[in-house]
C-alpha positions in Angstrom: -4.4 -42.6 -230.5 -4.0 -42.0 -226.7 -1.8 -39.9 -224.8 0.1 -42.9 -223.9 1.3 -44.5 -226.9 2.2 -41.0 -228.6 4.3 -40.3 -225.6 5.7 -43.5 -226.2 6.1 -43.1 -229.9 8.2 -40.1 -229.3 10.0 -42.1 -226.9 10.5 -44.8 -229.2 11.4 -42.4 -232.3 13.6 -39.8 -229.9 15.7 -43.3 -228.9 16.4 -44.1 -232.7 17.9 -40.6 -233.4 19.8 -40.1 -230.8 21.6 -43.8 -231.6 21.9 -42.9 -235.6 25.2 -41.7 -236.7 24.4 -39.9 -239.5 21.8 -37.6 -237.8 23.8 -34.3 -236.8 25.0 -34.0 -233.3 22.5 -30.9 -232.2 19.4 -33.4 -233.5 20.7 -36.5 -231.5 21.4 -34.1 -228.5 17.8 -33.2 -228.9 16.3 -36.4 -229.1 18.4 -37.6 -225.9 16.5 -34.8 -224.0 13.2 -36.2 -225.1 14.7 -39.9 -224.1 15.8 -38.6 -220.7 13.3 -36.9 -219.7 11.0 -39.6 -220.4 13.3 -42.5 -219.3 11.8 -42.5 -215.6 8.0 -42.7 -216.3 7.4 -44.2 -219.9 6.9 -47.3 -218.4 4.4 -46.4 -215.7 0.4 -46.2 -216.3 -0.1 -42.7 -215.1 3.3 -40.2 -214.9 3.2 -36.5 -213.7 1.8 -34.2 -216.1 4.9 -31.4 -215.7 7.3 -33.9 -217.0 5.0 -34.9 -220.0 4.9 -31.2 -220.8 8.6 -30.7 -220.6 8.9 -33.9 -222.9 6.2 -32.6 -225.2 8.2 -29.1 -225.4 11.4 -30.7 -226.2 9.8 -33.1 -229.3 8.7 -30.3 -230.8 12.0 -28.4 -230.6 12.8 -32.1 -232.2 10.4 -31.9 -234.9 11.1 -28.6 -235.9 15.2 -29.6 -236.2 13.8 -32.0 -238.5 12.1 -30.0 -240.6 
């Protein structure tokens, strides 16, 4: 899988829980970090490397919420 898509599948999967109800409040908060960070360069082909390693820090503060 490249970098790209699993940006965009955190993205994609950050965007879903911060819209679901039932998720608690300090998940969805979470997940809109993830969504706003990325919102400004998930559609562009290359995007700055400090704001993918932000976003990557924040999904896994996501992840382990999860857990």
């Amino acid at each position: 899988m490249s970098q790209a898509s699993s940006f965009r599948r955190m993205y994609a999967l950050s965007a879903a829980i911060a819209e679901s109800d039932p998720i608690p409040s300090e998940v969805r908060s979470a997940a809109r970090r993830v969504v706003k960070t990325l919102s400004g360069v998930i559609d562009l082909p290359v995007a700055d490397a400090r704001v993918l390693t932000k976003a990557r820090k924040q999904f896994v503060k996501l992840s382990k919420l999860l857990i």
